[in-house]
C-alpha positions as a Markdown table, in Angstrom:
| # | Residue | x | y | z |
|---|---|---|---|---|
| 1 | Unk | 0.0 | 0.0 | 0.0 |
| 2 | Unk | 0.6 | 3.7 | -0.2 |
| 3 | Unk | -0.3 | 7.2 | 0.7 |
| 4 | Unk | -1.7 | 7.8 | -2.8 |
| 5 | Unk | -3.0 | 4.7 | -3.4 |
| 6 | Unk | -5.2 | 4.6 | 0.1 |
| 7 | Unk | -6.2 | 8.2 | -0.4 |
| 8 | Unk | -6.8 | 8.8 | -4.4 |
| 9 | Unk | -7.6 | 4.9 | -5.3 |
| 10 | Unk | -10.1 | 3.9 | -2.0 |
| 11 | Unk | -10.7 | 7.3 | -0.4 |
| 12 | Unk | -9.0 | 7.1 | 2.5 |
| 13 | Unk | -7.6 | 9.8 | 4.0 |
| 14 | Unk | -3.9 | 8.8 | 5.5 |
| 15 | Unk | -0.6 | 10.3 | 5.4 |
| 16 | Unk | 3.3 | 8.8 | 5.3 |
| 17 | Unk | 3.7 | 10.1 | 9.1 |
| 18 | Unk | 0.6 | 7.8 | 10.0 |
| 19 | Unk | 1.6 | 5.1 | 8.0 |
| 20 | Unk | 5.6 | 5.3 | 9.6 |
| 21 | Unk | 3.9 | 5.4 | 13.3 |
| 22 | Unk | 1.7 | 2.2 | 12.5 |
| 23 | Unk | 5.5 | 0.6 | 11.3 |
| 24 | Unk | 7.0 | 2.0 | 14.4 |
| 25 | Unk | 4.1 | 0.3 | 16.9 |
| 26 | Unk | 4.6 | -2.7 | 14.9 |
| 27 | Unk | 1.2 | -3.2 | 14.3 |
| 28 | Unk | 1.6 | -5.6 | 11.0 |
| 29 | Unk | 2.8 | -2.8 | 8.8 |
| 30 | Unk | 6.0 | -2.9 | 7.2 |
| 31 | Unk | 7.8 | -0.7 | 5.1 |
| 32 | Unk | 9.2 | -1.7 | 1.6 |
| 33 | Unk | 13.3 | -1.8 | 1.9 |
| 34 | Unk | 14.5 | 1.4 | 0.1 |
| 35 | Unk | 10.6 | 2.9 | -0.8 |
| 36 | Unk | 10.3 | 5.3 | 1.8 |
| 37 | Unk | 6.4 | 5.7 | 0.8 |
| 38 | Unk | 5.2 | 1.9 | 0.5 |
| 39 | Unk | 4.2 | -0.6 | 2.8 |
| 40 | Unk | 3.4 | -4.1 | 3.0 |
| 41 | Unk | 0.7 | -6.1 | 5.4 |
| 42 | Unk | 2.0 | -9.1 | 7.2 |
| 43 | Unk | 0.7 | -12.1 | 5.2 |
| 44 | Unk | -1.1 | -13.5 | 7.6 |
| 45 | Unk | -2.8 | -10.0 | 8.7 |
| 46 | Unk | -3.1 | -8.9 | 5.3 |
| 47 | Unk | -5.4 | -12.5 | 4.9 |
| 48 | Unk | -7.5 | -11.6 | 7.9 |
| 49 | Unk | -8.3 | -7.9 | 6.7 |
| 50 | Unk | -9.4 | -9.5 | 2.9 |
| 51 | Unk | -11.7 | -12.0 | 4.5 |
| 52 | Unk | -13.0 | -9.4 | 7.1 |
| 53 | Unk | -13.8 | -7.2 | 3.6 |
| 54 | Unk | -15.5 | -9.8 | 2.2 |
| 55 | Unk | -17.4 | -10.2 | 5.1 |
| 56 | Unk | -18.0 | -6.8 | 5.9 |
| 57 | Unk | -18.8 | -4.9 | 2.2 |
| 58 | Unk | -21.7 | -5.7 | 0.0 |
| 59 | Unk | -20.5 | -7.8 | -3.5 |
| 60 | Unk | -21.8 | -4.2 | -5.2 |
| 61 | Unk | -19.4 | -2.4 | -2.2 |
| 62 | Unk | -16.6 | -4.5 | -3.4 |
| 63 | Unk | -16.6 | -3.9 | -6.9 |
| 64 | Unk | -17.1 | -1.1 | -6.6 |
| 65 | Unk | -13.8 | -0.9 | -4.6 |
| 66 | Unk | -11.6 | -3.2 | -7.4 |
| 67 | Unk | -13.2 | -0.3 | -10.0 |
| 68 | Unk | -11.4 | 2.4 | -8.3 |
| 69 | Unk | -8.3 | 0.5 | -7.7 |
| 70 | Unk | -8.0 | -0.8 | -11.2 |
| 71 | Unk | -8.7 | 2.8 | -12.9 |
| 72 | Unk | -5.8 | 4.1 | -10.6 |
| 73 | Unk | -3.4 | 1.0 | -11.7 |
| 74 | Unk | -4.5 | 1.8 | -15.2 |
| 75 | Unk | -3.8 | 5.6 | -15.0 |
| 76 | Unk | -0.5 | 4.7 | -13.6 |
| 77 | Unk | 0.3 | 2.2 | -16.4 |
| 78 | Unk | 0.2 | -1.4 | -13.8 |
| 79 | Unk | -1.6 | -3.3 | -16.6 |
| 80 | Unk | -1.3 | -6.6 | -14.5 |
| 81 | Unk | -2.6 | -4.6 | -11.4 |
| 82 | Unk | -5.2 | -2.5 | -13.5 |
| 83 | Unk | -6.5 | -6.0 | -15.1 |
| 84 | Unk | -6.5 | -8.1 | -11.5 |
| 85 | Unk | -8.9 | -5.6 | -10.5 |
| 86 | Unk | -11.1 | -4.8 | -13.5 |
| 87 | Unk | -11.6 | -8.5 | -13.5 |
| 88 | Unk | -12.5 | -8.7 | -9.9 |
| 89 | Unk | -14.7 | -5.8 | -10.4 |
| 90 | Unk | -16.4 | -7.4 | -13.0 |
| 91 | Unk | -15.2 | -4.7 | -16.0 |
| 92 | Unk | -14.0 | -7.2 | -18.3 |
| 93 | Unk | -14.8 | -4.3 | -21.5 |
| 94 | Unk | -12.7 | -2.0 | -19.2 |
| 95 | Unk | -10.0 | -4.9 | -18.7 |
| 96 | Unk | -10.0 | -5.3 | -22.9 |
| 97 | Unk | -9.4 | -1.5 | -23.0 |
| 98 | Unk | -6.6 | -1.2 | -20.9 |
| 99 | Unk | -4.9 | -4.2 | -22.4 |
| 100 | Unk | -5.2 | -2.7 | -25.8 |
| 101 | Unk | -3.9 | 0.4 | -24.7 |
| 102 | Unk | -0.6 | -1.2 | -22.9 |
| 103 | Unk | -0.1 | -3.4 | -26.1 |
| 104 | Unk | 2.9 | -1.4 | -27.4 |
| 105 | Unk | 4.3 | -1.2 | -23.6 |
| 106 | Unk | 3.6 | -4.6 | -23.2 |
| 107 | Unk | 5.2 | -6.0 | -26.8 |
| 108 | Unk | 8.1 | -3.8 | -26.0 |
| 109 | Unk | 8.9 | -5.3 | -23.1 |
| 110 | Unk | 7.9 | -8.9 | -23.7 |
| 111 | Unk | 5.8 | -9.0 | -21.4 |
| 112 | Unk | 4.2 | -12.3 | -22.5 |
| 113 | Unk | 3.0 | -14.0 | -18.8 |
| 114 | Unk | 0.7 | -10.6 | -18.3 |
| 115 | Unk | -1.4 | -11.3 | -21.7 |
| 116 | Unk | -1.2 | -15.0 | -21.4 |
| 117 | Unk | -2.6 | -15.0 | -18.0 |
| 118 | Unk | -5.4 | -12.3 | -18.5 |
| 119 | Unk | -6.4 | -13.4 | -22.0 |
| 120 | Unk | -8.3 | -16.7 | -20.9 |
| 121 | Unk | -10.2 | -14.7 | -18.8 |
| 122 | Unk | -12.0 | -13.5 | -21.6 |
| 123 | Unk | -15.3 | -14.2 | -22.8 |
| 124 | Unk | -16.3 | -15.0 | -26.0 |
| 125 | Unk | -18.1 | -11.6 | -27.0 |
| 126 | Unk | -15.3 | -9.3 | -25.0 |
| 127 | Unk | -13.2 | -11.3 | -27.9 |
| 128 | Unk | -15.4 | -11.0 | -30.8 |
| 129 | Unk | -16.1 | -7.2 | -30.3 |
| 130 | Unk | -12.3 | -7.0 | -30.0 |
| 131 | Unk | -10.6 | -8.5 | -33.0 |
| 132 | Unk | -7.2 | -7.0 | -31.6 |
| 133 | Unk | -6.9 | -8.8 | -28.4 |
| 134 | Unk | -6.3 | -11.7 | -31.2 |
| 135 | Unk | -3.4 | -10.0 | -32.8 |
| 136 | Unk | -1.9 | -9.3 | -29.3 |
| 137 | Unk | -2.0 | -12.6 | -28.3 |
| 138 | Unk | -0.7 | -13.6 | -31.8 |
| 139 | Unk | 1.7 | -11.2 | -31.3 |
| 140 | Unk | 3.2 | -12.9 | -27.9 |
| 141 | Unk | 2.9 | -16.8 | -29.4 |
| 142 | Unk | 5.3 | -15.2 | -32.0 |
| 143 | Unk | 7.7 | -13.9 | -29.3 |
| 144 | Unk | 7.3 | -16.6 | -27.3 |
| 145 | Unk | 8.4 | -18.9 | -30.3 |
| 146 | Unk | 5.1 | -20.6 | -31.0 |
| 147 | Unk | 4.5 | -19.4 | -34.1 |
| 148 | Unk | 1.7 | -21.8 | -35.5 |
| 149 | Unk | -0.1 | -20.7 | -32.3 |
| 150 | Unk | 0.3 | -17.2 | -33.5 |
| 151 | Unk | -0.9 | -18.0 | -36.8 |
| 152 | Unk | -4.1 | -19.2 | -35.6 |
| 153 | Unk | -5.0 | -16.1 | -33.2 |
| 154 | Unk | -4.1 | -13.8 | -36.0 |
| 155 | Unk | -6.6 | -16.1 | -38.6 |
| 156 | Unk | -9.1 | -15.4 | -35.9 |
| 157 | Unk | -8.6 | -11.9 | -35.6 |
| 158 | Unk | -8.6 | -11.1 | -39.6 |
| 159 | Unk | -11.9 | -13.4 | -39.6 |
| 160 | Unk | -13.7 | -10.8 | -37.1 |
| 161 | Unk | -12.4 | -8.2 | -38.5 |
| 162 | Unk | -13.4 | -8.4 | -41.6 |
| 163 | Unk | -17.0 | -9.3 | -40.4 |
| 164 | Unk | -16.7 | -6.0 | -37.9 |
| 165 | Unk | -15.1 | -3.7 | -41.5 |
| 166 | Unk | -12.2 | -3.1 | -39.3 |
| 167 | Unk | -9.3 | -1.8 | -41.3 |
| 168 | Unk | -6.7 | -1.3 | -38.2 |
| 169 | Unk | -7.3 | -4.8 | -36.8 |
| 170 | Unk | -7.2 | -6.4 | -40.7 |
| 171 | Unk | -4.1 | -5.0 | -41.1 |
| 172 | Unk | -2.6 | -6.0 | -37.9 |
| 173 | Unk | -4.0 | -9.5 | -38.6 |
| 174 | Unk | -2.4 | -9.5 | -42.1 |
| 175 | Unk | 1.3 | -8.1 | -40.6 |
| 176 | Unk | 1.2 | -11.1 | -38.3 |
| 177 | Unk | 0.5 | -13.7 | -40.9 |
| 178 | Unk | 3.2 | -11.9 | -42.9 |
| 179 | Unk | 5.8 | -12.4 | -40.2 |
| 180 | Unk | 4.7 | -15.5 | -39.2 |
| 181 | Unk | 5.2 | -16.8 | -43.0 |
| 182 | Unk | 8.7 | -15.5 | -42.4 |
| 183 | Unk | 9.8 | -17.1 | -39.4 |
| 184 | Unk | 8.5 | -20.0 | -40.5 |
| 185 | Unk | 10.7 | -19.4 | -44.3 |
């Protein structure tokens, strides 16, 4: 946790002073070795707090919560953090968004466990209304090394596409075929 996150993500009001005296009482509050501003929960504390949430907020009350924290994970580019929570908040059209957006971060980085692990999640009409999480999955098979498993994402994507007239997407689809012919000589 942080300051910020406590006091711009859930909307409570905290600052680093109160969050050093908790550390100094050692009251299960740790800070992070060389980040002055972030702290951790003992595991085992930090376990009783989520299943005193769960118990304590409404479902609505709780996603409601995740939806704040993933917007602020999202408008401070975590994309696995931002996707955890629009997930848990039941945002999965949010969750397509914000993985589209990080696509170039995320390519340029390779971060391929991030879109492997979120992409299952899914569902079938998130997918079809989104020809391009396709192509970015595609693109990771292909960094990955499995490129017959790229193939066939980008297939799927150029099919929607095409049905959906979506130029961007077509040609994203087409690019990865192209270099997937490539690698493959």
């Amino acid at each position: 946790i942080t300051p910020e996150i406590l006091n711009h993500a859930l909307g409570v009001d905290v600052t680093v002073d109160e969050l050093h005296a908790i550390v100094r009482e050692n009251i299960f509050l740790s800070r992070v070795a060389g980040e002055s501003d972030t702290f951790i929960y003992h595991p085992l504390f930090r376990d009783f707090l989520c299943k005193q949430l769960e118990q304590e907020t409404t479902p609505a009350e709780l996603s409601r919560m995740h939806g704040r924290l993933a917007d602020y994970y999202a408008s401070h580019e975590n994309v696995g953090l931002a996707l955890d929570h629009f997930f848990k908040a039941g945002e999965e059209l949010k969750a397509a968004r914000a993985l589209l957006a990080a696509q170039r971060q995320l390519l340029a980085n390779g971060l391929t466990l991030t879109v492997s692990k979120y992409f299952p999640r899914f569902d079938r009409a998130t997918l079809e209304a989104h020809p391009q999480l396709y192509n970015l999955m595609g693109d990771m098979h292909v960094i990955e090394g499995k490129t017959a498993a790229g193939e066939a994402m980008f297939q799927s994507a150029l099919a929607l596409a095409r049905k959906q007239s979506d130029r961007a997407a077509q040609a994203a689809a087409l690019a990865g075929l192209a270099h997937t012919a490539t690698r493959n000589h």
